[in-house]
N, C-alpha and C positions, 0 to 999 in steps of 0.2 A: 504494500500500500504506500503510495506518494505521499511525504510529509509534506506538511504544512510549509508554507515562507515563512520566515522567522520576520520580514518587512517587506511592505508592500505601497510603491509609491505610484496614485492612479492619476493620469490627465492635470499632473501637475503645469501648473505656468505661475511667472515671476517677472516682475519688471520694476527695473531700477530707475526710475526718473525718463528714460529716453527708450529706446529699443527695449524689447522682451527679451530677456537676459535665458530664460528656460518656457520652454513652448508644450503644452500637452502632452509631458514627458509624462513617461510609465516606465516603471523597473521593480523586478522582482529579485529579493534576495533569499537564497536558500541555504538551508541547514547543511555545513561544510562547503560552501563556496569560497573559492580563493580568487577574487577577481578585483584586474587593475581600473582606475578610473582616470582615464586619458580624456585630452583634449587640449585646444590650442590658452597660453594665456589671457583669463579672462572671457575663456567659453563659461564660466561657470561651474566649476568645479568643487570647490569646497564651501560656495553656496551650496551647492545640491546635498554636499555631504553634512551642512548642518543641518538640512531640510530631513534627511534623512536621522541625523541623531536627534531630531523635533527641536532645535534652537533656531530653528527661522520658519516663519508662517507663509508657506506660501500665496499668491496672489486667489489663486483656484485650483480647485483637486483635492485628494486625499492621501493621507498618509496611517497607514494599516501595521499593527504591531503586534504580533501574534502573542495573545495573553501569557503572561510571566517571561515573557523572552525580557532580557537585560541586553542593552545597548550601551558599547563606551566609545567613546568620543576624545582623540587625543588633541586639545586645543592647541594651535598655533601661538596664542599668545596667554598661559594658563594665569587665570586669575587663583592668586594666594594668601589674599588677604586672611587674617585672621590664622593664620599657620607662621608657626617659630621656626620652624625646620620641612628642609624637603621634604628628608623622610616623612614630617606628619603630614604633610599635604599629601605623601605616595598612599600612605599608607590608610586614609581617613576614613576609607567607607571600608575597612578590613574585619573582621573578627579580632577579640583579642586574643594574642597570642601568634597572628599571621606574621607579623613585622618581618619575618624572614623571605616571605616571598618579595617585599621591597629590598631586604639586601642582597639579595639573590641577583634581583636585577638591576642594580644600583653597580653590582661587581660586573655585571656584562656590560655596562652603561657608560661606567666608568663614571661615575660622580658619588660625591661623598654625600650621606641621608643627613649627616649633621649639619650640613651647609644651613648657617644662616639663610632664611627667604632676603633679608633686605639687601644682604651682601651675594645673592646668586646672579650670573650673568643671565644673558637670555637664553646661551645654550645651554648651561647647567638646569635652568627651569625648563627648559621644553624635554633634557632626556627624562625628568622628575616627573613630567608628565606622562613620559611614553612608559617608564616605570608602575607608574600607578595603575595604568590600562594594564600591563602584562599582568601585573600582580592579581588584578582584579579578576582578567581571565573570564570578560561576559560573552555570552552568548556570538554575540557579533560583533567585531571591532572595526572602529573607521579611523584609517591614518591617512592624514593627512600631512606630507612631506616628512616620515618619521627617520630616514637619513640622512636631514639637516643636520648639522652641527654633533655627527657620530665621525670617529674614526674610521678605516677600515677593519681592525678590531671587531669591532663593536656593532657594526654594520654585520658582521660574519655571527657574530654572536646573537642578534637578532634574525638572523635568517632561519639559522638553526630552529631557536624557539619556536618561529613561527612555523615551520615545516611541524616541528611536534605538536601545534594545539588542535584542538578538537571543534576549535572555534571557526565558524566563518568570518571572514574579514574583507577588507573592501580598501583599497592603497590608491593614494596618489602619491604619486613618486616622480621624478626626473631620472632617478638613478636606473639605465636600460639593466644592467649584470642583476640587481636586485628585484626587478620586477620580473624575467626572464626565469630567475630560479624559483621563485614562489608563485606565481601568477597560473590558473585553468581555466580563466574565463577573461573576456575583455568588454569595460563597457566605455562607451564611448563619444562625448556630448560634441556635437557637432553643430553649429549654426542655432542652437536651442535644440535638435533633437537628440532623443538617446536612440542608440544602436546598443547590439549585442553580440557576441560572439562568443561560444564555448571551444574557446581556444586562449591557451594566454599572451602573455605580450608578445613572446616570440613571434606570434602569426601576424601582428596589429600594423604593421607597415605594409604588409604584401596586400593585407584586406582593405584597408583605406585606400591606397593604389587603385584598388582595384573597383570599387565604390567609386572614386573622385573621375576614372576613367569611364565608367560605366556611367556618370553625369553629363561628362563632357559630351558622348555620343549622342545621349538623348538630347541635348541642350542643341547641338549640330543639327539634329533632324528638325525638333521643333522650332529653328530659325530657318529653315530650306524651306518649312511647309508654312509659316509666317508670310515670306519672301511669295511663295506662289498664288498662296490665298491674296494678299497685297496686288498681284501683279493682274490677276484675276477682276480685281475689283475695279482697277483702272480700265481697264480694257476691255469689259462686259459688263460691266453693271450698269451702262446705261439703256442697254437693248432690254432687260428683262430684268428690269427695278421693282415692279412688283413682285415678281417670282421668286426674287434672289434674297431677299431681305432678311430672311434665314440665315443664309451663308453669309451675310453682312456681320450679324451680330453672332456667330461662329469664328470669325476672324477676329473681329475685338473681343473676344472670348480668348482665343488663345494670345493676345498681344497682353490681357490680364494676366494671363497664366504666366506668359516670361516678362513680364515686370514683377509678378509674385515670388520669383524665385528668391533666394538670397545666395547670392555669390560668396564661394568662398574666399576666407580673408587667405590674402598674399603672403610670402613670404617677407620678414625684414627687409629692407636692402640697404643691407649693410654692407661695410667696405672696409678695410684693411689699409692705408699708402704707408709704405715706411718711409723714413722722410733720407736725409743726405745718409750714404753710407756709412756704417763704420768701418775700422779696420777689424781684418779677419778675427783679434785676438779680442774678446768683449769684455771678460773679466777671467783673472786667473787668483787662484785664495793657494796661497804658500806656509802651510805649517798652522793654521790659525786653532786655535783655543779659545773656548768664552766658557765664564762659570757665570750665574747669577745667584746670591744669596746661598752660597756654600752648594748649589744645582750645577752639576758637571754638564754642560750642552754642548760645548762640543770638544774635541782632544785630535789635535795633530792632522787637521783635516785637510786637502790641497784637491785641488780642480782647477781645470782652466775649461770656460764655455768659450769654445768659440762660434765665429758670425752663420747664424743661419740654426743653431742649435735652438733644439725646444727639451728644456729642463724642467722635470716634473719632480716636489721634494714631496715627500711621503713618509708616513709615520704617524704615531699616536699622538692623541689632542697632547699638547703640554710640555712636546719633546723639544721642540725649540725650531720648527721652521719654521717661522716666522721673524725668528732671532737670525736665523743663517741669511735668509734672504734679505733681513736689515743690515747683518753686515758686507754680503757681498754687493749688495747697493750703496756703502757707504755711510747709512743713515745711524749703524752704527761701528763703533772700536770695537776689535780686536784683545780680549788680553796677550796675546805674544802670534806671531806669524803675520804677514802682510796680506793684502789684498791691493794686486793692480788691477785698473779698470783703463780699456782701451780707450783711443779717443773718437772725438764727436759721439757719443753716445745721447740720444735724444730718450729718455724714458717717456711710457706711459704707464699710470699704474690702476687699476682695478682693484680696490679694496674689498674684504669681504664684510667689513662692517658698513659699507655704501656711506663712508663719512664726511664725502666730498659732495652729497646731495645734502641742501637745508631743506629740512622737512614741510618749513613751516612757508615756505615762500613755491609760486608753483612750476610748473616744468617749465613754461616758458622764462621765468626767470631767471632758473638754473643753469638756462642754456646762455640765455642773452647777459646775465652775470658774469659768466666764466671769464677771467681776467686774459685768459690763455685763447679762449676762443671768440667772444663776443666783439661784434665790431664797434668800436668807439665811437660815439653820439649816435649809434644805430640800435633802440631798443628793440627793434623786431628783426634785427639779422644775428646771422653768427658767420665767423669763418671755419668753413673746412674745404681743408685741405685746401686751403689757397684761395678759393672760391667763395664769393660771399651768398648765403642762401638767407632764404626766410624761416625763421623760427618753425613755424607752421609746416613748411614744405618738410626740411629737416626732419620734423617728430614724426612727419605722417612717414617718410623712409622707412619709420621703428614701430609702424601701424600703431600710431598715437593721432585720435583724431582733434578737431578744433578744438572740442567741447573740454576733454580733455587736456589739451595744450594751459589751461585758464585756469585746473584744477590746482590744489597742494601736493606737492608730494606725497605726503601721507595717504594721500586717500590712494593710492597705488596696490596693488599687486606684491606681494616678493617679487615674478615674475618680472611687472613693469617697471618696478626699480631697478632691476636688474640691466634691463633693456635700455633704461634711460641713463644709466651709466655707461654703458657701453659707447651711446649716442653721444656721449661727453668723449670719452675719449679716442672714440673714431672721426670723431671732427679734426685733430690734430695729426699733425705727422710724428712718427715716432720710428726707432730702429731698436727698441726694447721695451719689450709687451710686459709687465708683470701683473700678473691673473691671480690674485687670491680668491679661492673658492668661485670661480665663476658659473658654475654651473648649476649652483641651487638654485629653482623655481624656473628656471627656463625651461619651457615648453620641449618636448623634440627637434621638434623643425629646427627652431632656433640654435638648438644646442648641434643639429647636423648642418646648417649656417657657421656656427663658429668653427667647427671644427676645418671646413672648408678653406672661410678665411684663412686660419692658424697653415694650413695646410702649404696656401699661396703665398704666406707673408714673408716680406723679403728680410724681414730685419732677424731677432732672436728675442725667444719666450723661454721667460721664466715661469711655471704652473705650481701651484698647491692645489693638490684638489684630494677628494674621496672616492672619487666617484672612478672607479675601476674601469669603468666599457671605456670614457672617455680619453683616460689614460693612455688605454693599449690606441686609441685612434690617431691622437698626439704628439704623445713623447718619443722622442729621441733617445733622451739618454734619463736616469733614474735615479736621484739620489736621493737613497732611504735612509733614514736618522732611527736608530735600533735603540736610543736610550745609552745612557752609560757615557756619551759623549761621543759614540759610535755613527759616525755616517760615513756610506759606501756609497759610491756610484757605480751603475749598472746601464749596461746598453740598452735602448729600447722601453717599451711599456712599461703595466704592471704587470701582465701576463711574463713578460718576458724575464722581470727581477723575479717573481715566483721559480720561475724554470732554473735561474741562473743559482737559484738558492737552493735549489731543489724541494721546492716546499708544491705542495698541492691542499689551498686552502688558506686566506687571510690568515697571517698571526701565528701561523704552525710552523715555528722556528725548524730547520732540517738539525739533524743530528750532525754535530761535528767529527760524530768518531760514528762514522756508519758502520753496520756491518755486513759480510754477503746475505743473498738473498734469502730467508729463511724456509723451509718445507713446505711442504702443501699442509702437512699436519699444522704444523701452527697458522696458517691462515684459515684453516675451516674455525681450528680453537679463538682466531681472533672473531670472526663471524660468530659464534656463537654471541659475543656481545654478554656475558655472564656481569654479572651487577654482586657488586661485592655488596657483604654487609656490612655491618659497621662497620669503620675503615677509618685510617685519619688522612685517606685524601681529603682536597681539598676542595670547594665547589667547583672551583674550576676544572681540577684532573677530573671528578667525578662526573661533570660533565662531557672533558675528551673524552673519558674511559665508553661512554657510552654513546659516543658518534664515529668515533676512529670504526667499527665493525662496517656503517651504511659510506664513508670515505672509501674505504678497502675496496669494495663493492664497485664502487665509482669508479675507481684509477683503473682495475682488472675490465672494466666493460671498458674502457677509454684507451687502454692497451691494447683489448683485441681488436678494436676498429682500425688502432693504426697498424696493428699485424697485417690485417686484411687490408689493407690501404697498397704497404708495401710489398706484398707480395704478388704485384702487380708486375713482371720483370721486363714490361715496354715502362714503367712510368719511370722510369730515370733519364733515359732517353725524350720520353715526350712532355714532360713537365721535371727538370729539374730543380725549380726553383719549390715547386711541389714537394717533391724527392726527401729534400733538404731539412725543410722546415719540420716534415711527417717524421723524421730519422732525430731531429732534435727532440721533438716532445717525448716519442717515446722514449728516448732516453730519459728526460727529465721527469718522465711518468712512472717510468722502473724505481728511480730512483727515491721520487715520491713514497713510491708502491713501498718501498726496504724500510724508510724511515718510518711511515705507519706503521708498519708490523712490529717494527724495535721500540716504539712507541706506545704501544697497545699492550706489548709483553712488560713490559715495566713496570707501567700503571697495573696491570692486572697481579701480576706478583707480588705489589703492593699492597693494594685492597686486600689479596690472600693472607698477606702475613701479618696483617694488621686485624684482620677481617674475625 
């Protein structure tokens, strides 16, 4: 027998002042669904998803809650008032005696439950948030951009969880690696309507394609048949005016129908100039150290980026990139080692706290303010890139319309803020891109926009980011800061610093002292997955000890595909560059595959002897 929907949203619509922001939407959520909630910036998204947690009313329709279902809701901006500590806020609606499922998740979270509320940042309060929802553990969860302001850690850590709950949940996310591993269903708000597809993210570009193409056809015929009805009418409706007057208002009939359409919105168009070149060598760091407050960040580090390089620094919240990339910009000292910086170096920087927009003044001021961009006695121009434009013309580039242009910043988007910084510093010429966090709240599209750009850009980027897909699309070269004062550069992506470290899996440091491959017997024993009993692992190992057996699982089906890839004996010959790449991973997959199993035997030995 078919259960019940646990929520049920019927012939919803919404409208915010100007245009209907959600149109006669209907969606059904069911008991164990996992499904992502895409759409462009500002389609409506986490409107709908409070409409759905019932904290916004909408205009008409209904919203349907299958009795006793519990719904949570991970707020964007959690209101705290009245709570001393995170943790009491995690922990509020708990049983007494739960307080552990907040430090449970507080250690995957990485934020401390004691933290002062008055003294928490924003991203310490939003993981306190997303804390509280796991611990809670309702019925259906709705997340709303819940790998903001996580590490990749932590991010890998939340993936996990959410593979093991029992819960149906509902993501909006940016991050594609995150949504691709968790996601079996896709919904999809489009122009105000919802779609659906029982498929997850991974399908959600070939089917949109495929939708958007399947528009464009019908939109061709019903202008060819516009066009003839039209030509029709000129040229015969004076002989048989009374006969015809059917087919008159048949025509303006369908001239209704394609003015009723709504066009989809455009892509940005955005642009990239790097300004006069630099020389080849952009910055080279010789020996450098920095400690802060008795905090080792960095020991004996040296790189030299050179021109055309895209460097991406990586590592857990707190470890100090933010500190390296201040000092190989200069902004700050060195305790001992140099840093030379080549010349003509024109920076632009992308901050990830957007501190260079004033909230309180609006976009068109932001832009025609800009000291750097705005043309002098011209409050409604700016320059870019050389060229003086109109305020207006500018934002609509970044599909900002008038209406908009006259609004506050605040009243934005993440998304839109995002964009309008972008639109800050794509105005200017630069030969060194520095990107903090850029890709929180960006839509797809956008974020397959930047990457583009980044891709074409003549100068050299510097990146911090989390966000894994984007990475490996990216970067060049890879420098991970491992804590301890330890940072390594690595060629290539994050895929590719995983392989080169031999790890398979965020944060699952390889074994230093590997050893051969171990029996078949001990991998069925690590499969078995055996759950010690009392034990004085730690939540953490407790938690490897019992994901390392479905990893194991992963690597061995991931190793035979590339068995069977290369035991193709024309593909070396006819795709080498194929060949190549197929021949690395599996190595770095074997390799993976040894360090699991020496991994899983240790912990488990442990929980035995302790057990």
């Amino acid at each position: 027998m078919a259960q019940a929907p646990l929520l049920q949203l019927t012939d919803i619509s919404l409208t915010f002042g100007g245009g209907p922001i959600l149109s006669d939407l209907s969606l059904v959520v069911h008991p164990g669904d996992r499904a992502a909630l895409v759409g462009r910036n500002g389609s409506g998204k986490s409107t709908l998803m409070r409409i759905m947690a019932g904290l916004v009313e909408p205009d008409t329709g209904s919203r349907t809650l299958s009795p006793g279902t519990s719904v949570g809701y991970m707020e964007q901006d959690p209101e705290m008032a009245g709570f001393s500590t995170l943790g009491d806020f995690a922990a509020a609606a708990l049983e007494p005696g739960e307080m552990y499922r907040v430090e449970m998740a507080a250690e995957g979270l990485k934020f401390d439950p004691a933290q002062a509320v008055d003294t928490a940042s924003g991203g310490e309060r939003r993981r306190a948030a997303l804390a509280r929802l796991m611990a809670e553990a309702p019925e259906l969860m709705l997340l709303d951009e819940p790998t903001n302001h996580l590490d990749i850690t932590a991010i890998t850590w939340l993936e996990q969880e959410l593979k093991q709950t029992r819960s149906a949940f509902v993501l909006i996310s940016h991050d594609r690696a995150f949504l691709r591993e968790l996601t079996r269903a896709t919904l999809w708000i489009d122009r105000g309507i919802m779609r659906r597809q029982e498929k997850g993210f991974e399908h959600f570009e070939e089917w949109r394609d495929k939708i958007w193409d399947e528009e464009d056809q019908s939109r061709h015929k019903l202008d060819r048949k516009i066009k003839a009805e039209a030509r029709w009418a000129v040229e015969g409706i004076s002989a048989r005016r009374k006969r015809n007057q059917g087919r008159v208002r048949a025509l303006q009939a369908l001239r209704a129908e394609r003015a009723s359409q709504i066009r989809r919105q455009g892509t940005a168009a955005m642009a990239l100039e790097a300004g006069p070149k630099s020389g080849k060598k952009v910055i080279e760091a010789r020996g450098i150290s920095k400690s802060y407050g008795g905090k080792l960040i960095l020991r004996d580090f040296s790189v030299k980026i050179q021109k055309g390089d895209r460097v991406a620094f990586v590592g857990p919240n707190g470890v100090g990139k933010t500190t390296l990339l201040k000092i190989l910009l200069g902004e700050v000292t060195p305790d001992s080692g140099e840093v030379i910086r080549g010349t003509n170096l024109i920076p632009a920087v992308f901050d990830q706290a957007r501190s260079k927009l004033e909230p309180e003044k609006s976009l068109w001021e932001n832009l025609s303010g800009d000291a750097e961009i705005g043309v002098s006695g011209r409050a409604d121009q700016v320059m870019v890139r050389g060229q003086p434009r109109h305020v207006v013309g500018y934002l609509k580039d970044f599909l900002f319309d008038e209406r908009q242009a006259r609004a506050p910043v605040k009243s934005l988007s993440g998304g839109e803020k995002a964009r309008l910084l972008l639109a800050r510093i794509m105005a200017r010429e630069s030969n060194l891109l520095v990107l903090d966090e850029p890709t929180n709240d960006l839509d797809i599209e956008t974020l397959d926009l930047l990457q583009e750009l980044l891709d074409d850009y003549d100068g050299t980027t510097l990146l911090v980011s989390h966000d894994r897909d984007f990475l490996d699309r990216v970067a060049s070269v890879t420098i991970a800061m491992e804590g301890d004062g330890h940072a390594i550069a690595y060629a290539g992506g994050w895929s590719d610093y995983r392989a080169q470290r031999g790890e398979e899996g965020a944060g699952a440091p390889a074994s230093k002292d590997r050893k051969p491959a171990r029996t078949r017997t001990k991998k069925e024993n690590a499969k078995q997955g055996g759950k010690p009993g009392k034990s004085g692992l730690t939540f953490t190992e407790r938690h490897r000890l019992e994901n390392l057996p479905a990893e194991i699982d992963q690597l061995e089906a991931e190793i035979a595909k590339l068995e069977e890839l290369l035991s193709d004996p024309e593909l070396f010959n006819r795709e080498p560059v194929k060949f190549r790449k197929a021949t690395d991973a599996l190595k770095a997959r074997q390799t993976a595959l040894n360090s699991a199993e020496d991994e899983w035997l240790t912990l488990a030995e442990k929980a035995e002897a302790e057990g």
